[in-house]
N, CA, C and O of each residue as an XYZ file, in Angstrom:
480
protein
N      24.848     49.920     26.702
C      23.425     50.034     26.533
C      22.851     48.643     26.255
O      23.209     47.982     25.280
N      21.799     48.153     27.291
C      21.001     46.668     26.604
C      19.864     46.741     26.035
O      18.982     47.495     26.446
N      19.736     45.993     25.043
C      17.785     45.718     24.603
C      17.144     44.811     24.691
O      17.367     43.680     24.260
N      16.222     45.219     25.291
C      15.690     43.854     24.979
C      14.849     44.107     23.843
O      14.923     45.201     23.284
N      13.959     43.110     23.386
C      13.002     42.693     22.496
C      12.344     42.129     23.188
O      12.936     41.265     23.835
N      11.153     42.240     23.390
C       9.640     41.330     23.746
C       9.471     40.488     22.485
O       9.868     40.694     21.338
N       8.696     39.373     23.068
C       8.078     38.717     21.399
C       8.890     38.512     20.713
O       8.364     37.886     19.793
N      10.370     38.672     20.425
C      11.403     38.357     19.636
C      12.034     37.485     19.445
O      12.648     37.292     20.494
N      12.370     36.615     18.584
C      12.899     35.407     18.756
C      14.000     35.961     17.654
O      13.647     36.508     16.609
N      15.504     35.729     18.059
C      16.844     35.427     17.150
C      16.959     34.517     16.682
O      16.849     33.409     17.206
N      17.232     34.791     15.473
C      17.238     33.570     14.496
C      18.020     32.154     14.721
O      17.985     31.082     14.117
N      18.437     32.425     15.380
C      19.570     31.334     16.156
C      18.657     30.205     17.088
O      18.860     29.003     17.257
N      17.655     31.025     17.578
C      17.001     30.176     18.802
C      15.917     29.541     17.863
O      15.484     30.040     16.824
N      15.577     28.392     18.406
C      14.339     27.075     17.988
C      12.812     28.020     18.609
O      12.432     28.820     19.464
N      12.376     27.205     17.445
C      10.624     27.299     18.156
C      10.521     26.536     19.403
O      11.467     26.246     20.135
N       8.953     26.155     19.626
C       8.876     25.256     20.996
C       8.382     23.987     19.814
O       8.139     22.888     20.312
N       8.298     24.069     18.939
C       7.933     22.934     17.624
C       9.050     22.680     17.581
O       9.131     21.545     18.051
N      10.258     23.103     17.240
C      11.492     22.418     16.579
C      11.761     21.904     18.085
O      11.504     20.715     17.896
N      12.061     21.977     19.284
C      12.719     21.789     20.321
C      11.879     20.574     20.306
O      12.340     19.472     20.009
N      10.471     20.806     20.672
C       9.729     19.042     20.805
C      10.193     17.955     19.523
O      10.603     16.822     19.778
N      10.058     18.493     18.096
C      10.418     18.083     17.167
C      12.196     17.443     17.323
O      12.527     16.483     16.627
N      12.998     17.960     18.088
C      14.015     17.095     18.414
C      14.000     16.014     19.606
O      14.451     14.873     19.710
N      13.350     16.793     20.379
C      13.495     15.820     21.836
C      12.753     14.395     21.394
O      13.383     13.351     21.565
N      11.272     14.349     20.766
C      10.995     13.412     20.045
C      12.054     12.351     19.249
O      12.224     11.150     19.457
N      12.626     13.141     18.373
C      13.478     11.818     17.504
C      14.978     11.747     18.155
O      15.853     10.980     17.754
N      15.096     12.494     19.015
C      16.405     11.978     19.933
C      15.224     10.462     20.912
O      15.438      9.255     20.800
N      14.333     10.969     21.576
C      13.630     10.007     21.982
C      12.932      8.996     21.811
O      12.442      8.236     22.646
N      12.869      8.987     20.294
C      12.807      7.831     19.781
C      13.992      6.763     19.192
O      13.789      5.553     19.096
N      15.179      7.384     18.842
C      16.456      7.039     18.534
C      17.013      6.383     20.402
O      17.771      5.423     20.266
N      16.843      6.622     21.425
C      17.104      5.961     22.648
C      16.756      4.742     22.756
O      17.412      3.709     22.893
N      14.757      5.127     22.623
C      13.654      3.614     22.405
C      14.155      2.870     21.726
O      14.136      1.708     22.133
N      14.803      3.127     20.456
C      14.922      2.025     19.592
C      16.379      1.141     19.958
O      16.478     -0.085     19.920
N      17.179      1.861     20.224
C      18.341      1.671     20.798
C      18.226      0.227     22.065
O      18.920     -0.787     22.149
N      17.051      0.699     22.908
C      16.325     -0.185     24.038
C      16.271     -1.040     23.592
O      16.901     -2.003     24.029
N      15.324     -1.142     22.258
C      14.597     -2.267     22.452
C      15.402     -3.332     21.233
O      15.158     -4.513     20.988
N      16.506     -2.342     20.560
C      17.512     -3.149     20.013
C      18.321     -4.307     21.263
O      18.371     -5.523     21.077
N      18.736     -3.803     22.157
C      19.376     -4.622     22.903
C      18.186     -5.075     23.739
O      18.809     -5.597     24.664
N      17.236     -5.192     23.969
C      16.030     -6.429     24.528
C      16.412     -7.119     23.391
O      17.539     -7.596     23.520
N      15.838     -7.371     22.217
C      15.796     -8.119     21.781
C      16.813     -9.318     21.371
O      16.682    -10.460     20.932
N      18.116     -8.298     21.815
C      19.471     -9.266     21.730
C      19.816    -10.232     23.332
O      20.797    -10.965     23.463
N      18.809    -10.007     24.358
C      18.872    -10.589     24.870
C      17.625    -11.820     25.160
O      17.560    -12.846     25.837
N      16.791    -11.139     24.319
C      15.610    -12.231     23.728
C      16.365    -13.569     22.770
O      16.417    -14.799     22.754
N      16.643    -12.921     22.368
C      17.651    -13.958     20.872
C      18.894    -14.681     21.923
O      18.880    -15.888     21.677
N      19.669    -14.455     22.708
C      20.471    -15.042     23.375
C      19.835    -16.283     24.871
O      20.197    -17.364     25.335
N      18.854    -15.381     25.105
C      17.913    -16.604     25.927
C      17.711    -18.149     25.285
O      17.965    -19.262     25.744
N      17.025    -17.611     23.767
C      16.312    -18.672     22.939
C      17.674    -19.440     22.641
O      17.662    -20.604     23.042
N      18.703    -19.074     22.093
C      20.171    -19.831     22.280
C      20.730    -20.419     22.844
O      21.477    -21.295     22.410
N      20.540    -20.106     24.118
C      20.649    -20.997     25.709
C      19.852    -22.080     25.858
O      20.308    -23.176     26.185
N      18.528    -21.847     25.616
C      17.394    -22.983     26.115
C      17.302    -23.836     24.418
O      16.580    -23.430     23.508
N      18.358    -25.248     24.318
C      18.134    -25.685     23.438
C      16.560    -27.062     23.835
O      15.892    -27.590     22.946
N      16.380    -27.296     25.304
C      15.257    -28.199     25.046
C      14.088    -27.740     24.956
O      13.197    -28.447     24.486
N      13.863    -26.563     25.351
C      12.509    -25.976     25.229
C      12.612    -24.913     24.420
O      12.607    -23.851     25.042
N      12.728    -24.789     22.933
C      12.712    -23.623     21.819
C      11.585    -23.161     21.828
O      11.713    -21.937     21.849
N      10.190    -23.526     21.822
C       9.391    -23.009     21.714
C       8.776    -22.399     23.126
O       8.853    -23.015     24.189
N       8.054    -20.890     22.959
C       8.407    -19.780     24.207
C       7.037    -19.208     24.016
O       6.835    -18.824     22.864
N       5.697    -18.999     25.150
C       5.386    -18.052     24.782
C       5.721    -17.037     25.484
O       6.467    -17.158     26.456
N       5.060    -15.510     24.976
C       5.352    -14.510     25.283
C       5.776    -14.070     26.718
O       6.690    -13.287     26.977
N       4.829    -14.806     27.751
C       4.935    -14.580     28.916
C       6.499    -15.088     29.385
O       7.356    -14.406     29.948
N       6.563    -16.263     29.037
C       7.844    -16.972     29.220
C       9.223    -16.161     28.875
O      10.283    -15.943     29.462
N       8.636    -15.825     27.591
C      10.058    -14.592     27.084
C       9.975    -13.973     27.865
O      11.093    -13.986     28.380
N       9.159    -13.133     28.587
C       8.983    -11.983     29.398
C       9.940    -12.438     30.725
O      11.023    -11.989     31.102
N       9.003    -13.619     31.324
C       9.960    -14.159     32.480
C      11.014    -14.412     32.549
O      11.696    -13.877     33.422
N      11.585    -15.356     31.628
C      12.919    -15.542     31.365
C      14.035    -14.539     30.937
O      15.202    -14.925     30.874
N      13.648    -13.109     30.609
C      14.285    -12.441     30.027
C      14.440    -11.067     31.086
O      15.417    -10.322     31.007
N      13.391    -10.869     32.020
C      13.193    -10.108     32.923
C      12.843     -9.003     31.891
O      13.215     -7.897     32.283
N      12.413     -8.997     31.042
C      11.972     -7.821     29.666
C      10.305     -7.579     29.984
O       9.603     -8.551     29.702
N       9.676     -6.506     30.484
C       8.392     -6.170     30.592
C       7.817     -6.843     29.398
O       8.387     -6.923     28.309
N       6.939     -7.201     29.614
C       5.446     -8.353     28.666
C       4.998     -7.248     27.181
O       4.837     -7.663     26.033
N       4.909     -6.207     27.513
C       4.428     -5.208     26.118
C       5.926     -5.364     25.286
O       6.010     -5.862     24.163
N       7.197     -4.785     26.146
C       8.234     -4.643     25.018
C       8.613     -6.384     24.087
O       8.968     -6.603     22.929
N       8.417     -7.015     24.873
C       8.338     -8.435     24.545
C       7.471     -9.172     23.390
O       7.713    -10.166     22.705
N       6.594     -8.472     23.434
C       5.062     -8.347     22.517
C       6.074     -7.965     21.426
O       6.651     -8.729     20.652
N       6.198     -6.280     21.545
C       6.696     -5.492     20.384
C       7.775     -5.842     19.742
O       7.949     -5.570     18.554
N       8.618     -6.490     20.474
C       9.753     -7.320     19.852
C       9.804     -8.253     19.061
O      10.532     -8.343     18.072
N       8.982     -9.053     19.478
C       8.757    -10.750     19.033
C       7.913    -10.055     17.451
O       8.610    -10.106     16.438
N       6.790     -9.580     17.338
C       5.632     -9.515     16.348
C       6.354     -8.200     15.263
O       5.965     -7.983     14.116
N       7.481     -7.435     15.980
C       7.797     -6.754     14.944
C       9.131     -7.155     13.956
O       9.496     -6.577     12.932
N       9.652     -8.190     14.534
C      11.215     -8.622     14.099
C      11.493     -9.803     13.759
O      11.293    -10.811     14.437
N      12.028     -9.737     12.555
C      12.016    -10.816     11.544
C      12.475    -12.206     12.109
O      12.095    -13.330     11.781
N      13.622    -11.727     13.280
C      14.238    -12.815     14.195
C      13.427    -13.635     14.394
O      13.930    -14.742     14.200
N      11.932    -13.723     14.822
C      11.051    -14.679     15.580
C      10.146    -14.964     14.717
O       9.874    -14.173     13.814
N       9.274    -16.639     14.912
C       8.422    -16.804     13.810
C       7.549    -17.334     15.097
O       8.113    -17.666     16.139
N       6.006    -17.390     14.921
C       4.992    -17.755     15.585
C       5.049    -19.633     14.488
O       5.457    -19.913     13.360
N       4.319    -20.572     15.770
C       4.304    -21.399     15.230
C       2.797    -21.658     14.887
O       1.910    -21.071     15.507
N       2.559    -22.450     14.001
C       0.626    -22.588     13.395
C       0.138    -23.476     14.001
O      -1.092    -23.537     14.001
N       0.861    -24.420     14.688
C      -0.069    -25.173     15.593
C       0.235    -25.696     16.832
O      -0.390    -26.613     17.365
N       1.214    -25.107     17.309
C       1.747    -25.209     18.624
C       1.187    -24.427     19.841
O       1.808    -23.379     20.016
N       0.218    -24.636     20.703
C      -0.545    -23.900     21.583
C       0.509    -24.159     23.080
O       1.188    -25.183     23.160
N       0.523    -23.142     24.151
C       0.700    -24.056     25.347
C      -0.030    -23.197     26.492
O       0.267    -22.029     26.744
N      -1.057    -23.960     27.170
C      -2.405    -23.194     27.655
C      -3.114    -22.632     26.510
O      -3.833    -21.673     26.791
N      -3.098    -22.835     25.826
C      -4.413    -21.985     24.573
C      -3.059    -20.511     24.591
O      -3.609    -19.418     24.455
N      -2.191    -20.466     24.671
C      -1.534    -19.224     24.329
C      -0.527    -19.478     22.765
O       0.109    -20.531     22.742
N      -0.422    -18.706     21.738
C       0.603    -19.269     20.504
C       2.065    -19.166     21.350
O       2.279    -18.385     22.278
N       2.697    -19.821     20.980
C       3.915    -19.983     20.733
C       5.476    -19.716     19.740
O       5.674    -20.324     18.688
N       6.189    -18.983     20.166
C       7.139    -18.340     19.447
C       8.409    -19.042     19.596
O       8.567    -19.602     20.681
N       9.725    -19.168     18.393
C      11.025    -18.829     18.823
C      11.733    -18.108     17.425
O      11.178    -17.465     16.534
N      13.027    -18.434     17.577
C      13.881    -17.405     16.846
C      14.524    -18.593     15.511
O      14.875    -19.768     15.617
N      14.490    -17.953     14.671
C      14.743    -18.895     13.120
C      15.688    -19.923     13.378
O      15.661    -21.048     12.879
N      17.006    -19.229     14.645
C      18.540    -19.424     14.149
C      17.906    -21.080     15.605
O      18.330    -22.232     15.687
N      16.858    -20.380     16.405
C      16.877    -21.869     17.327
C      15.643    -23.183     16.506
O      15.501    -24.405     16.534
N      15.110    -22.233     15.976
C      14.010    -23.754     14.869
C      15.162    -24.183     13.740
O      14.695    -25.201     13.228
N      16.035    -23.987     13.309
C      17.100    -24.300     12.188
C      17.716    -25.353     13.203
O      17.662    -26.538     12.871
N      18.348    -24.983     14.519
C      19.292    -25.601     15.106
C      18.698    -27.022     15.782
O      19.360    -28.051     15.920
N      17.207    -26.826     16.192
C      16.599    -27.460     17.112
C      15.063    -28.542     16.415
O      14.586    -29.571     16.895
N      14.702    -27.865     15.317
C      13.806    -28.756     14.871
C      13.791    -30.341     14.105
O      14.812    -30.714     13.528
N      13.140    -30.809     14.129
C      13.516    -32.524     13.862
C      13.553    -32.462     12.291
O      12.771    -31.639     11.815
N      14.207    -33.076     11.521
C      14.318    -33.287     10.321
C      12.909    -33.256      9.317
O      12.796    -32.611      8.274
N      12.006    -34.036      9.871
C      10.184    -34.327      9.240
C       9.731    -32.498      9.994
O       9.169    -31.867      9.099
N       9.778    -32.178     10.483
C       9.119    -31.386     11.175
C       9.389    -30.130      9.859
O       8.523    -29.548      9.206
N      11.296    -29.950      9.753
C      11.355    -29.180      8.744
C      11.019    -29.614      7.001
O      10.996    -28.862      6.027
N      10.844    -30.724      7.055
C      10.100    -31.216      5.572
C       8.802    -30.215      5.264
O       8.382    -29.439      4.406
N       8.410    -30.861      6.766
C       6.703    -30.344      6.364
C       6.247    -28.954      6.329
O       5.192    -28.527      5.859
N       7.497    -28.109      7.074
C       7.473    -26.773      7.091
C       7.453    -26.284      5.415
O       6.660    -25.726      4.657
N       8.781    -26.839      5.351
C       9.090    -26.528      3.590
C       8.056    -26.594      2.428
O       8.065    -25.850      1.448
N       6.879    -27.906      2.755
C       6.019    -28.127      2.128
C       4.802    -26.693      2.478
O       4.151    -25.832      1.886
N       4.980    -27.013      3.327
C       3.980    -25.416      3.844
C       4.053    -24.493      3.653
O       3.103    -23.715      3.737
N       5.677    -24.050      3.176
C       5.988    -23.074      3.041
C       5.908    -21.942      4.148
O       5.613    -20.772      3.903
N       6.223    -22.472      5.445
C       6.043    -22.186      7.012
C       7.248    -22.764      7.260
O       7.806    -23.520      6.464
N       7.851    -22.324      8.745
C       8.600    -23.200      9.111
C       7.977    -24.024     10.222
O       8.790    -24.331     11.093
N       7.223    -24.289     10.337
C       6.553    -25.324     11.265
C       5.222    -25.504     10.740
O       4.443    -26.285     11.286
C-alpha cells in the first residue's frame, strides 16, 4: 500500500530556505577560496617584478590576467597590499605588497615612512 501526503514535508527533507541557505555559504566558501588563490598570484607577480614594485590596479589586472573588480577587491581588502600617499601614475594611486616595499624600497624612503608612520 503507498501514501502519499500533499503539502507534507518529512522531517528529514530541507525547506527551500535551508537549501538556498546552504548553496549560499557553500558558494561563498568557493568565492573565497577564488579569490584566496588570485591573490596568491597577485603577491607572486609583485615578487617577480623587482624594478617596477609599484602597480596600479589596472596593471595588476593585466599582468595577472585577474578581472579589474576581483583585483580591486583583493588589493583594498587584504592586509598584503598598501596604497602609496603620493605616488600617482596617470592621476591613478598606486599599490604593492609589504613583503616587495620591505625588499625594494630605498633606505630614506623607509626613514620617512617610519616618520609618517606610513610606509611610504
Amino acid at each position: 500500500m503507498k501514501c502519499y501526503f500533499a503539502n507534507h514535508q518529512h522531517s528529514n527533507q530541507k525547506t527551500d530556505s535551508e537549501i538556498f541557505g546552504t548553496f549560499v555559504t557553500i558558494n561563498l566558501t568557493v568565492m573565497n577560496a577564488v579569490m584566496e588563490q588570485e591573490k596568491d598570484i597577485i603577491v607572486r607577480a609583485f615578487d617577480k617584478s623587482s624594478d617596477n614594485y609599484w602597480k596600479t590596479l589596472i596593471e595588476i589586472a593585466s599582468e595577472t590576467a585577474i578581472k579589474q573588480e576581483n583585483v580591486i577587491r583583493i588589493v583594498l581588502s587584504s592586509g598584503d597590499f598598501v596604497q602609496s600617499s603620493y605616488r600617482e601614475k596617470d592621476g591613478l594611486p598606486l599599490f604593492t605588497t609589504r613583503k616587495a616595499y620591505k625588499k625594494n624600497a630605498s633606505f630614506l624612503d623607509k626613514i620617512i615612512g617610519a616618520f609618517k608612520n606610513r610606509i611610504d
